[in-house]
C-alpha positions in Angstrom: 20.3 45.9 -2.5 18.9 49.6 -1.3 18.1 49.8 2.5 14.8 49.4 3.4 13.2 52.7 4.0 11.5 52.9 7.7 8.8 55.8 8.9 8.9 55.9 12.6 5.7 57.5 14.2 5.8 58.0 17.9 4.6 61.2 20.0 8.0 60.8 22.8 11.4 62.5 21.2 12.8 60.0 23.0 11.2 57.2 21.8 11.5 58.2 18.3 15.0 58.4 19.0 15.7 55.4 20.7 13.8 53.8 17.5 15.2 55.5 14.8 18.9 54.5 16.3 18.4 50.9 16.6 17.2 50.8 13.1 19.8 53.0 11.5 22.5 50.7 13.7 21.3 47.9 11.2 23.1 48.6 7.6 20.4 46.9 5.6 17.9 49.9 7.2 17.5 53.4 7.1 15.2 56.1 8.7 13.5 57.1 6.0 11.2 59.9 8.5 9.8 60.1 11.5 6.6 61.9 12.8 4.8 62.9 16.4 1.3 61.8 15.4 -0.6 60.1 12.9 -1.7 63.3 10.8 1.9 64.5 10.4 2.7 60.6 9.6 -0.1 60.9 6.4 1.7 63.2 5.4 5.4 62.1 5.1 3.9 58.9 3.3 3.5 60.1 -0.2 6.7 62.5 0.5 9.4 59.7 1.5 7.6 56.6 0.0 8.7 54.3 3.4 8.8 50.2 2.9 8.2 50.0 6.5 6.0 52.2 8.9 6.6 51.9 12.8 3.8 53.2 14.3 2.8 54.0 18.4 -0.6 52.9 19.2 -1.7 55.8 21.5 -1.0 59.4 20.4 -2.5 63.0 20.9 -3.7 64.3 17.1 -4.5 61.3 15.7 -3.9 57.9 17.0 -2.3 54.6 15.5 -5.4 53.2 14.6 -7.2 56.2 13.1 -3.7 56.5 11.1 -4.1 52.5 10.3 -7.6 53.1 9.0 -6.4 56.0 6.5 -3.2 54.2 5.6 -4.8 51.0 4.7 -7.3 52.9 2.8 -4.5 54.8 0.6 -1.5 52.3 0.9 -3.2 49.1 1.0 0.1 47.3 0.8 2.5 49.0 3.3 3.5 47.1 6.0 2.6 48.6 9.3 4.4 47.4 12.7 2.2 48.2 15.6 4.6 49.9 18.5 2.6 48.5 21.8 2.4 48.5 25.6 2.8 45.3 27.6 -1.1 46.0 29.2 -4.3 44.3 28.8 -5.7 48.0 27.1 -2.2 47.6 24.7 -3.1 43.7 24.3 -6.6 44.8 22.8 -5.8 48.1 20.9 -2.9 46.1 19.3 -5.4 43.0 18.3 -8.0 46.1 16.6 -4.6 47.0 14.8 -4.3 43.4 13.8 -7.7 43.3 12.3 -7.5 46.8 10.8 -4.8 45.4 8.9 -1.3 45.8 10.2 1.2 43.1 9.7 2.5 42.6 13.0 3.5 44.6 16.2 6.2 44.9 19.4 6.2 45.1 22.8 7.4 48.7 24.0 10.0 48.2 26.4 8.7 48.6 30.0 9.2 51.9 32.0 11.5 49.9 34.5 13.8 49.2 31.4 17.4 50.5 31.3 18.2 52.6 28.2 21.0 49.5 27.2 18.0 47.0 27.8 15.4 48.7 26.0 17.7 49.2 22.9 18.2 45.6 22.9 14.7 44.7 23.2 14.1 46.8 20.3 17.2 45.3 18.4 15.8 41.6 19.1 11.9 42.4 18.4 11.9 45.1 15.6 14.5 44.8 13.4 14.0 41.2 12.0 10.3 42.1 11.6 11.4 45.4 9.8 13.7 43.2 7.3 11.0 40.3 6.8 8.4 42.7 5.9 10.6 45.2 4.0 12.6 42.6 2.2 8.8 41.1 1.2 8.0 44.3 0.3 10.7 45.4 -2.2 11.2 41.6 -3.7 10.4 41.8 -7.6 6.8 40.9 -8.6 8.0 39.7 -11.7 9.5 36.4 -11.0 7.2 33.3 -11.1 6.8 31.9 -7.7 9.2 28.5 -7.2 6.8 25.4 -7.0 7.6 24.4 -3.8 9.1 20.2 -2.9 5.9 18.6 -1.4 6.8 15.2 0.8 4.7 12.0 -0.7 2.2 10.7 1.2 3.2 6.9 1.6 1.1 4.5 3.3 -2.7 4.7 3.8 -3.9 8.5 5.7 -3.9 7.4 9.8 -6.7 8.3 11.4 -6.4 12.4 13.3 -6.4 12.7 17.3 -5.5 16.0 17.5 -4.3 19.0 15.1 -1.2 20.9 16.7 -1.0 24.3 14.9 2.4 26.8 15.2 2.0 30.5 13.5 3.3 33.6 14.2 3.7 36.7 12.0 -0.1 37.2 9.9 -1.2 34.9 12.8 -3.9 36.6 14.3 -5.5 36.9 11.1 -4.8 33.8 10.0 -6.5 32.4 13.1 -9.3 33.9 12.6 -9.5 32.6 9.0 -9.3 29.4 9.7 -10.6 28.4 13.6 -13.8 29.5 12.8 -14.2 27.7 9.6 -14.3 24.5 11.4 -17.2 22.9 12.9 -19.1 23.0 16.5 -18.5 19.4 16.0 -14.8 19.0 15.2 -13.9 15.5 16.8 -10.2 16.4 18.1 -8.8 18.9 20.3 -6.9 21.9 18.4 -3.6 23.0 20.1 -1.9 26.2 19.0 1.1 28.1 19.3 1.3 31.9 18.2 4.3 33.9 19.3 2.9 36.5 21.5 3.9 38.3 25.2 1.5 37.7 28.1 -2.3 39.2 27.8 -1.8 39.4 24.4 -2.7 35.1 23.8 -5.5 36.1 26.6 -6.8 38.4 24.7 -6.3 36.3 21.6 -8.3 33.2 23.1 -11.1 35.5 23.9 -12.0 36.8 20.5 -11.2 34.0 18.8 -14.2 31.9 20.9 -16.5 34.8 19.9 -15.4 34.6 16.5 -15.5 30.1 16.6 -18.5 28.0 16.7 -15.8 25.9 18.4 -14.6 26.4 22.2 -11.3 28.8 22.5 -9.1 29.0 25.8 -5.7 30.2 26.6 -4.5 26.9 27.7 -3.3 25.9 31.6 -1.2 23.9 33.1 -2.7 20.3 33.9 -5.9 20.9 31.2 -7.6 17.8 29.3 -7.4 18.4 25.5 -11.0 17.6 24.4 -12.7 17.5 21.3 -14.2 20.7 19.8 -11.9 23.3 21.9 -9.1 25.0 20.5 -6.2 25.6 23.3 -3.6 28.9 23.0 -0.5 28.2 24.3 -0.1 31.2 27.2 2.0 34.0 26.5 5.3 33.4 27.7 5.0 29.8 28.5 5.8 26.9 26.2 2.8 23.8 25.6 3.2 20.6 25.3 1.1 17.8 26.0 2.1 14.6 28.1 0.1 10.7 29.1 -0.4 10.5 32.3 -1.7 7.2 32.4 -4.8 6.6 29.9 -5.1 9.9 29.9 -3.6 13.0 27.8 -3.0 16.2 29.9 -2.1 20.1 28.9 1.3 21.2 30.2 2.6 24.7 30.6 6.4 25.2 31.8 9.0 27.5 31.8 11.9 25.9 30.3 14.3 28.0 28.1 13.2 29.4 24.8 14.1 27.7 21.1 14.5 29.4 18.0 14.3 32.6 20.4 10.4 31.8 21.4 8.7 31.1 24.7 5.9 29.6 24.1 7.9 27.4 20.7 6.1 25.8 18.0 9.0 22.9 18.1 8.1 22.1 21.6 4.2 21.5 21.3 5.0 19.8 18.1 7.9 17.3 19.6 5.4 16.3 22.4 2.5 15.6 20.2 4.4 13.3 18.2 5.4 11.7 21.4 2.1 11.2 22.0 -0.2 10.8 19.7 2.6 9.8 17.0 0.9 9.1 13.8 -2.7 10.1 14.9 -1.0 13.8 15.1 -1.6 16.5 12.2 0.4 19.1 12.0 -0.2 22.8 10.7 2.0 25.4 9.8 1.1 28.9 8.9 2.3 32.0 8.4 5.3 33.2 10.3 9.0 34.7 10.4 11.9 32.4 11.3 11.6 28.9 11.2 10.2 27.7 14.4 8.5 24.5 14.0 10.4 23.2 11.4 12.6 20.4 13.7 9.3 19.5 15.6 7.5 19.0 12.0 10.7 16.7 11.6 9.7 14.3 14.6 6.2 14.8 13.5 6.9 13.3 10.2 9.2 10.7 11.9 6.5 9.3 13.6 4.1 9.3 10.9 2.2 12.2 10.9 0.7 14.6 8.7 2.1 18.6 8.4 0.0 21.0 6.0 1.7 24.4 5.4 0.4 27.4 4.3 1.4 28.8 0.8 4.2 31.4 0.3 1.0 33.6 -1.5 -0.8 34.0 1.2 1.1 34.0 3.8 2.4 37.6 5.9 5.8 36.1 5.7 6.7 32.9 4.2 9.7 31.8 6.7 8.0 29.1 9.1 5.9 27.3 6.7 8.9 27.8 4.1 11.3 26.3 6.2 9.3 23.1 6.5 8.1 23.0 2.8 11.9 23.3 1.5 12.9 20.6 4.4 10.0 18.5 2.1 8.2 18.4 6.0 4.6 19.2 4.4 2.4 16.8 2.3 0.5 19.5 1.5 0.7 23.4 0.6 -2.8 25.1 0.4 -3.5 28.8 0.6 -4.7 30.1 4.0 -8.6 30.1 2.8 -8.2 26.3 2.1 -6.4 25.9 5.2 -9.4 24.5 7.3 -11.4 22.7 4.8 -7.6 20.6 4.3 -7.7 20.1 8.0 -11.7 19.2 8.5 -11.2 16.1 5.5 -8.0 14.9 7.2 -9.7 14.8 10.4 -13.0 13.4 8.3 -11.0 10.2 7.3 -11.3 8.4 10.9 -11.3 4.7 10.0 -14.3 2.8 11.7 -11.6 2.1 14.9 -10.5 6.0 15.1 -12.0 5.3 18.9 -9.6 3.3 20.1 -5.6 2.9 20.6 
């Protein structure tokens, strides 16, 4: 298979180089170019045809996302990786990017990092996105997509107390898809997990609520899950819910990450089947790796529902994959059918659905 072809756009030499060797370190990737600004990146597009572009949010010239705007315009299906500060200015120009239409994005390492740590930071953040998107990228057209195993539904539907969510690469977008689809008067509590650092899930919460009929918050430690709000796990932080009593309370913590990911979709999913057991509905959208797919497991142990988004429509297919070729989900529905799937589960309250 030919190495995926990377354009690395980044006003600092050093930078550039620091990027450009981590990726070339990786057999399965080559350097393809790399450019000082946006204008001289438009330029090396049509000249080295990249899979992959890297691109720095803030440069003299012309910046990332004038360079987004033109590129999405004139290569409407090349994968862009935003290359972002760790700030609350980066959080927001990166989310812009999001919208504008670029796939994903990573931290920059901070100016406190080593030259050893930043290459590993790089190694660990950019170089599976590279080869998920890439890969995507360069897979034949041709071949019919594989109809996917979908678990049976056995037993009559249980009524919904709350919808756990875990996404991750697309997620943004998918987000805003599907959160403000639903109702002012959605009955349960919507918890979500989307890998992101600090500020960014801040961020995220805060233009999601503009964008929601329904309440949006970045979730804290000790919070009530109530009907009608939507809570995003904090960056950094993994979320999980616990009874304290009669009553069901928010937790935040700082235990180790799984599957590499602090705040994990596995967690939040493993304590909602804990507690709310069968009354749970799990979702699963787009995403790389395969996060989520062990806590769908004790979802689905204990009853519950999981819906996953469909390879077609989703950024990358690897977290909602995972759990549809584990035969996890009862159902796999495009992102655009995402919440009307969600809204009839949650619709099918028997006449009891108030107590237990």
């Amino acid at each position: 298979m030919a190495p995926i072809r990377v354009l690395v756009v980044d006003d600092t030499v050093i930078v550039r180089k620091l990027v450009s060797d981590v990726l070339e370190a990786d057999p399965e990737i080559t350097v393809a170019a790399t450019a000082p600004n946006g204008r001289v990146a438009l330029q090396k597009v049509p000249m080295v045809a990249p899979d992959v572009v890297v691109l720095d949010v803030e440069m003299p010239v012309m910046g990332g996302l004038e360079t987004l705007r033109v590129l999405r315009d004139e290569h409407p299906h090349l994968p862009v990786i935003m290359f972002s500060s760790l700030t609350e200015r980066g959080a927001s120009t990166t989310l812009d990017a999001l919208a504008l239409g670029a796939r994903d994005y990573v931290a920059k390492p901070t100016n406190t990092s080593g030259i050893l740590d930043a290459r590993e930071q790089v190694r660990e953040q950019l170089v599976p996105k590279v080869k998920a998107l890439g890969r995507r990228r360069t897979a034949s057209e041709s071949a019919p997509p594989a109809v996917p195993p979908v678990r049976a539904a056995s037993g009559r539907a249980s009524r919904v107390d709350a919808v756990v969510v875990g996404v991750s690469t697309g997620g943004p977008n998918a987000l805003v898809e599907v959160l403000p689809a639903l109702p002012a008067d959605f009955p349960v509590p919507v918890l979500v997990v989307q890998h992101m650092p600090p500020l960014f899930t801040k961020s995220l919460a805060e233009r999601l609520d503009r964008a929601s009929a329904l309440t949006v918050r970045e979730a804290a430690d000790g919070d009530v899950p109530t009907p009608g709000t939507v809570w995003i796990a904090p960056g950094g932080l993994h979320l999980d819910v616990v009874r304290e009593g009669g009553a069901v309370r928010l937790r935040t913590q700082e235990e180790p990450p799984e599957n590499n990911c602090r705040p994990a979709v596995d967690v939040l999913f493993r304590s909602a089947a804990a507690v709310w057991g069968r009354n749970a509905l799990g979702v699963v959208l787009t995403g790389m790796g395969h996060d989520g797919r062990v806590g769908a497991e004790h979802l689905t142990r204990a009853g519950a529902r999981v819906v996953a988004q469909d390879e077609a429509t989703s950024v990358v297919w690897g977290m909602p994959g995972a759990v549809v070729r584990a035969g996890l989900a009862d159902a796999v529905v495009p992102l655009g059918c995402v919440a009307a799937e969600v809204e009839d589960r949650v619709a099918r309250r028997p006449a009891l659905a108030g107590t237990g």
